[in-house]
C-alpha positions as CSV (number, residue, x, y, z in Angstrom):
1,X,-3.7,-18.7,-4.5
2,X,-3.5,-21.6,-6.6
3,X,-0.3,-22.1,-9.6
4,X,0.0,-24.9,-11.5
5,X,3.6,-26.9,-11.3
6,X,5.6,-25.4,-14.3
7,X,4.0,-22.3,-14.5
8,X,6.1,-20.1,-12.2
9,X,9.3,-19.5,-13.9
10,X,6.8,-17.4,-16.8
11,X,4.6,-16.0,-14.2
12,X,7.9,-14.4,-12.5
13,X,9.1,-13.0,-15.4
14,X,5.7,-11.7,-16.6
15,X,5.7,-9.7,-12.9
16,X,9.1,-8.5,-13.5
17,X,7.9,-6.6,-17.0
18,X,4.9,-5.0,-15.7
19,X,5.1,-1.3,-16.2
20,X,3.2,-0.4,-13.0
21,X,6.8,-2.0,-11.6
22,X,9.2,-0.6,-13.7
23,X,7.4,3.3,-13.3
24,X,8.3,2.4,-9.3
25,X,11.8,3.0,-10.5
26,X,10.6,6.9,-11.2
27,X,11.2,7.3,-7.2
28,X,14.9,7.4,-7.4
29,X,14.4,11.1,-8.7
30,X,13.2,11.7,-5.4
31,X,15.6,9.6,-3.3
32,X,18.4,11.3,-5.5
33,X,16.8,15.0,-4.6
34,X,15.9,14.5,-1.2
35,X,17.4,12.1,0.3
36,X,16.9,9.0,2.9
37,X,16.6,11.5,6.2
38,X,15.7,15.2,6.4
39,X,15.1,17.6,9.6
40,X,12.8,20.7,9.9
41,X,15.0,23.5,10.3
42,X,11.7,25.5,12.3
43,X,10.5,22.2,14.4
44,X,14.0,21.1,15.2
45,X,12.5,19.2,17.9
46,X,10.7,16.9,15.5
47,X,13.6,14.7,14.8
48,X,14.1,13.0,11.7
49,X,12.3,13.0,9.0
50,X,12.7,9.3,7.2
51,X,12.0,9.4,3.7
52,X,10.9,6.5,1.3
53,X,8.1,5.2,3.4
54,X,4.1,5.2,2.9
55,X,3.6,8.2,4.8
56,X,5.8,11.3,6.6
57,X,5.9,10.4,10.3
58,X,6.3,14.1,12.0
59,X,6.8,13.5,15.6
60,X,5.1,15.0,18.5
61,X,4.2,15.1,22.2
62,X,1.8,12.5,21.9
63,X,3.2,10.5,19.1
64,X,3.1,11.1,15.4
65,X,1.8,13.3,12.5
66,X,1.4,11.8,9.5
67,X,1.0,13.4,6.3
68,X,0.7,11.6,2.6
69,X,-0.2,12.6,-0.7
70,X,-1.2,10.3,-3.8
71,X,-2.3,11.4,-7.4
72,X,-4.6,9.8,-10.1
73,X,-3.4,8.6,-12.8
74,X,-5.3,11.2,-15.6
75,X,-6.0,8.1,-18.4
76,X,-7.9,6.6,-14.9
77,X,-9.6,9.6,-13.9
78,X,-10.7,10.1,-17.9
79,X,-12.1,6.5,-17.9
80,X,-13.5,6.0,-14.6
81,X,-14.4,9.8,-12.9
82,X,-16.7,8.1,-10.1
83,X,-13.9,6.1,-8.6
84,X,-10.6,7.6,-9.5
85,X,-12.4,10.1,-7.0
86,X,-13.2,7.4,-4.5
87,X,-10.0,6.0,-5.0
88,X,-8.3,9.5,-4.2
89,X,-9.1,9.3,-0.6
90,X,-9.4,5.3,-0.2
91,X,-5.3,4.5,-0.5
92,X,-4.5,7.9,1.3
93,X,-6.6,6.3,3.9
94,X,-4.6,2.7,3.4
95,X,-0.9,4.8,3.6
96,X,-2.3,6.5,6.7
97,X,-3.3,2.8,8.2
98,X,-0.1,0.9,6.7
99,X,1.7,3.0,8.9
100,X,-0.2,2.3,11.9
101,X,-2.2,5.3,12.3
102,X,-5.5,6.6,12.0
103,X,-6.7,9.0,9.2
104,X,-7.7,12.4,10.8
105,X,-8.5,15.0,7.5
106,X,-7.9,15.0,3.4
107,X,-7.3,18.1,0.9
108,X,-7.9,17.7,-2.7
109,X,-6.4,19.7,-5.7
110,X,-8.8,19.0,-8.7
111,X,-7.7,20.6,-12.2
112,X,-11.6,21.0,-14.1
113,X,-11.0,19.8,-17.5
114,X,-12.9,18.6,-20.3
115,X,-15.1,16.4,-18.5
116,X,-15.4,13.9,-15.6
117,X,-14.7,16.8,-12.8
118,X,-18.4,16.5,-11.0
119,X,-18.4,12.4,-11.0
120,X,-14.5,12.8,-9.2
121,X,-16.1,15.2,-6.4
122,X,-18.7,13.1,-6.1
123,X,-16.6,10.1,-5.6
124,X,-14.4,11.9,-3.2
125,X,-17.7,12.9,-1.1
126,X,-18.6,9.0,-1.4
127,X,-15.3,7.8,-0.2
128,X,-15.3,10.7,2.7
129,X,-18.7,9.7,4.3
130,X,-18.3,5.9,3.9
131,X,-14.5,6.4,5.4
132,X,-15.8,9.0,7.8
133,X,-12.6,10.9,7.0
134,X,-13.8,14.5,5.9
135,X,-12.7,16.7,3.3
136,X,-11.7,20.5,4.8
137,X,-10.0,22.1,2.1
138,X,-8.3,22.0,-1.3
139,X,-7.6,23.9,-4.4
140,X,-9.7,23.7,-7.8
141,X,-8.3,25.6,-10.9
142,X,-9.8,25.0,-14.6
143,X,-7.9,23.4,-17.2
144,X,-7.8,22.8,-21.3
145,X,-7.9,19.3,-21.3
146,X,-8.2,16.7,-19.6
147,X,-9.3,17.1,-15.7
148,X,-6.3,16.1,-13.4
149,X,-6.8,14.8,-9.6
150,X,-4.7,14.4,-6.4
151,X,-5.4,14.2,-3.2
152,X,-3.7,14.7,0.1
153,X,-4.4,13.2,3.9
154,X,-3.6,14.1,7.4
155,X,-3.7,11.4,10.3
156,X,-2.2,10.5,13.6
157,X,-0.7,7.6,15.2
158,X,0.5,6.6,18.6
159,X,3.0,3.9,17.2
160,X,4.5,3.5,14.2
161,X,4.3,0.6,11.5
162,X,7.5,1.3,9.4
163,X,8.8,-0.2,5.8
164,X,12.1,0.0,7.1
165,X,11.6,-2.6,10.3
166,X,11.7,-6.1,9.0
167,X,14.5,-8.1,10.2
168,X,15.9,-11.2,8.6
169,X,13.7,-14.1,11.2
170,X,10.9,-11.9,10.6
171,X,7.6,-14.0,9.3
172,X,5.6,-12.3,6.3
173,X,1.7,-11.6,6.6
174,X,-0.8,-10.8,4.0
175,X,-3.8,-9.4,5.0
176,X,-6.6,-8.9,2.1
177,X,-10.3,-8.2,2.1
178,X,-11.6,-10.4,-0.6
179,X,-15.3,-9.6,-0.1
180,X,-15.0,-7.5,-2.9
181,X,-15.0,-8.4,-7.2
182,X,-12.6,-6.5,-9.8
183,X,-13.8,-3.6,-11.3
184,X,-14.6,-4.1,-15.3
185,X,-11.7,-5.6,-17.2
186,X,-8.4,-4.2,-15.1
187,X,-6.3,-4.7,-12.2
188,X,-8.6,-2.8,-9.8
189,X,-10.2,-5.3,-6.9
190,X,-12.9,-3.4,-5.2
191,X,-13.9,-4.5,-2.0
192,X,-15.0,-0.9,-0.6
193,X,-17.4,0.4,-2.4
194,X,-20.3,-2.2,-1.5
195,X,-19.4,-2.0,1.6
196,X,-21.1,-1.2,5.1
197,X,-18.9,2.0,7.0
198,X,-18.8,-0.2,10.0
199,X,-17.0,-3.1,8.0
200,X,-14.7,-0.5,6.4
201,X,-13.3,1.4,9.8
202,X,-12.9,-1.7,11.7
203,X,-11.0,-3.7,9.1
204,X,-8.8,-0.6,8.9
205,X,-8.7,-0.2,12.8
206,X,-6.5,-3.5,12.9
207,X,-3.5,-1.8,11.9
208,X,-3.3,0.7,14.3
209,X,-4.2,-1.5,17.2
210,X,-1.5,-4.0,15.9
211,X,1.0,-1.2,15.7
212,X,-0.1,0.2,19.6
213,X,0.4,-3.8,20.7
214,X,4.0,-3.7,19.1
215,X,3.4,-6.7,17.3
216,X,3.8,-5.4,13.4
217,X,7.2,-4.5,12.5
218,X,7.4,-3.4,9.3
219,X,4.6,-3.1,6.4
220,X,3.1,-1.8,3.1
221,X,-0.1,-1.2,1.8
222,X,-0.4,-3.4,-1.6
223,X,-0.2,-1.1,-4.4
224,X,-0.5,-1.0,-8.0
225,X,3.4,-2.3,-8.2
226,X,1.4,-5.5,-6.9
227,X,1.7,-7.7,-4.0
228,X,5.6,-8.5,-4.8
229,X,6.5,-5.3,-5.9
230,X,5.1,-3.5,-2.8
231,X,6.9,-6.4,-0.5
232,X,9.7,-5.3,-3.0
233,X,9.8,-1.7,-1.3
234,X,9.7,-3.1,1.6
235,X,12.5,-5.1,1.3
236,X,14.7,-2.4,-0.1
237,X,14.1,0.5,2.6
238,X,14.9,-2.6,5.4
239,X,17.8,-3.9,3.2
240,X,17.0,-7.5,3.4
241,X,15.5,-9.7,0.9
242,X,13.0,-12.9,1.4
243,X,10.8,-15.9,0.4
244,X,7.4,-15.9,-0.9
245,X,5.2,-18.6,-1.0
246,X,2.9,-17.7,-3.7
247,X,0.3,-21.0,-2.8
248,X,-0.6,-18.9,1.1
249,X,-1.7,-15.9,-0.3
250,X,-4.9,-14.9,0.4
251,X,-7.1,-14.7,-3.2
252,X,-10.4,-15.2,-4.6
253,X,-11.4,-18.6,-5.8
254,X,-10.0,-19.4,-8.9
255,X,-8.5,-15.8,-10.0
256,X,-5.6,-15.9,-12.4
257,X,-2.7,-15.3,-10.7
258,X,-1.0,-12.7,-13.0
259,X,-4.0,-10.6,-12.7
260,X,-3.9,-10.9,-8.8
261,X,-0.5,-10.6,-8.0
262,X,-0.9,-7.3,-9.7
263,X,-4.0,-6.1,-8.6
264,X,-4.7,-2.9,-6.6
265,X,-6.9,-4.8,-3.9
266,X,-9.3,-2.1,-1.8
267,X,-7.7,-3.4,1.7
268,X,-4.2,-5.2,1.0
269,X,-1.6,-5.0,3.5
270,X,1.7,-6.9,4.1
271,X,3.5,-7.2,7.6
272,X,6.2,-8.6,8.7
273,X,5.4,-9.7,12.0
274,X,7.5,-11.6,14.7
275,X,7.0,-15.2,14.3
276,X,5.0,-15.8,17.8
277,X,3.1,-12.9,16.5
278,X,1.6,-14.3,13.7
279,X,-1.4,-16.4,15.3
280,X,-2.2,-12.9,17.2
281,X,-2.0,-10.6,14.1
282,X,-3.9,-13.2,11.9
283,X,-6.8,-13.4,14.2
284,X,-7.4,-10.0,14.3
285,X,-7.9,-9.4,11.0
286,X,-9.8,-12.2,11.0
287,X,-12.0,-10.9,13.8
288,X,-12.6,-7.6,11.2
289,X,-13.4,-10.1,8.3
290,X,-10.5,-9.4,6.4
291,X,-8.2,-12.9,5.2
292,X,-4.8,-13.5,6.5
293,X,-1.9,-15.7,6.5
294,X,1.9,-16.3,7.3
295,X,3.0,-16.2,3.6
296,X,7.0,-16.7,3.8
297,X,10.0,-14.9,6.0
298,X,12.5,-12.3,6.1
299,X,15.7,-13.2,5.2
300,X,19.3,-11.1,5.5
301,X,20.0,-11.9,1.4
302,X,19.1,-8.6,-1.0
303,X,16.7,-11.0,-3.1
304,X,13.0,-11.9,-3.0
305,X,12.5,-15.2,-4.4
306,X,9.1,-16.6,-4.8
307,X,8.1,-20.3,-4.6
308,X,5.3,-22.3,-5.4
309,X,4.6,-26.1,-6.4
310,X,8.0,-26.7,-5.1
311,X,9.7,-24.4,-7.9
312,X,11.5,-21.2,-6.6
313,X,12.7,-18.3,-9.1
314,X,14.6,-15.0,-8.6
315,X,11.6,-12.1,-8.6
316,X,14.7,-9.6,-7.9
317,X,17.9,-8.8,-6.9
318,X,18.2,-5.5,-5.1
319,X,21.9,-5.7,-4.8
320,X,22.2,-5.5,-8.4
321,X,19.3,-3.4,-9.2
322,X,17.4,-1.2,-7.0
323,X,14.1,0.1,-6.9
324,X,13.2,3.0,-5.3
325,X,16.5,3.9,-4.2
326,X,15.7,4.5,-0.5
327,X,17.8,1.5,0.6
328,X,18.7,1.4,4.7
């Protein structure tokens, strides 16, 4: 991605403003109710239950259930039915893979309002075909209103990809499918939609295979917090801090780099990844089409700091001011 010298310091405090960060913050009611670690008190034999992360891991004999949940913003499901819809399933599908699994099955609960509810289902029927991840069940209740969407996902893993693994040494990859434009006027890069099912599943069948190879240690699926305030929550659940070098990330020719460092990107992951790792993980997304690179490290301060042009700025300070609230 390509800053020009002087124009960090404003772009860093831009990031930190951005309301899709600052409603991040809405977590700690969670953290505060439920805590970092919970138990099942009828599978006792589960183990723990971490909290904070993309996606439950519930242990079992041959590895892990995982189960998510995300829901649509309504003022995007009011503007853009079609895909809020395909949306619903796509990064359910991402949390599943960002924690090194493999999606298995989805539930929706769709509130019927005013308008919009057939153009959701038939996104979710899009996304479910082209994903080959099937719908078997949900819950649909009419509303006054406006129509209201979430969506939840079962899948399974063998190994885990945590948010809680990086380690200060630890080299940070960003993986991004940039075949793919932004959606009208916002922050929503779509690289899915156009897309061939084969391209799709085997992009998303890196992570898995890097998580059953033991050489991912940590990650995040990019969300709308953007790429530095997902590597934020990353950060805070491993309680360490790093350095960003804005200039490696994978982007689009000539995008502006508010507008992609806060972008939801279809396919966006970052890892942190041993450093003799790197050359292995890179070339397998590469292999699947997707753009990667070593774009800083893990370090054992409480800060990210990014740099670029050969400027550096304070993005955050989590000793001072947390996030989520599901620190280590």
């Amino acid at each position: 991605m390509r800053l020009e010298p002087g124009q960090l310091r404003g772009l860093t405090a831009e990031l930190r403003s951005r309301t899709e960060l600052e409603l991040k913050r809405d977590i700690q009611l969670a953290a505060r109710a439920f805590g970092r670690v919970t138990r099942s008190s009828w599978f006792p034999d589960a183990g723990s239950i971490v909290n904070g992360d993309d996606t439950a891991a519930l242990r079992s004999a041959d590895g892990y259930t995982l189960f998510a949940a995300e829901g649509m913003r309504p003022e995007f499901v009011a503007n853009d039915p079609w895909f809020s819809g395909f949306c619903s399933v796509l990064v359910n599908v991402n949390d599943i893979a960002a924690m090194g699994g493999r999606p298995w099955a989805v539930v929706d609960v769709l509130f019927v309002g005013d308008s919009g509810a057939e153009r959701v289902l038939e996104g979710i029927a899009a996304a479910s075909e082209l994903l080959g991840v099937p719908v078997v069940g949900g819950h649909t209740a009419r509303v006054s209103g406006a129509t209201g969407l979430a969506v939840a996902v079962l899948g399974r893993a063998r190994e885990l990809i945590r948010g809680d693994g990086a380690k200060p040494g630890h080299t940070l990859v960003a993986a991004v499918d940039l075949r793919g434009a932004f959606r009208g006027a916002g922050g929503n890069f779509n690289a899915a939609t156009t897309a061939s099912a084969s391209k799709l599943r085997s992009a998303l069948a890196v992570l898995p295979e890097l998580a059953e190879a033991g050489i991912a240690r940590a990650g995040k699926d990019i969300s709308m917090a953007g790429t530095c305030g997902t590597l934020l929550m990353l950060l805070e659940t491993s309680g360490v801090g790093a350095e960003l070098e804005l200039e490696r990330l994978p982007a689009p020719p000539d995008v502006d780099p508010l507008r992609w460092l806060t972008a939801f990107p279809s396919f966006g992951f970052v890892l942190a990844v041993e450093s003799d790792a790197v050359d292995a993980v890179c070339s397998r997304f590469d292999a699947a089409g997707v753009a990667a690179a070593a774009v800083g490290h893990v370090t054992s301060s409480r800060t990210l700091e990014l740099r670029a042009c050969g400027e550096r700025e304070l993005y955050w300070d989590l000793s001072r001011a947390p996030l989520t609230g599901f620190g280590p």
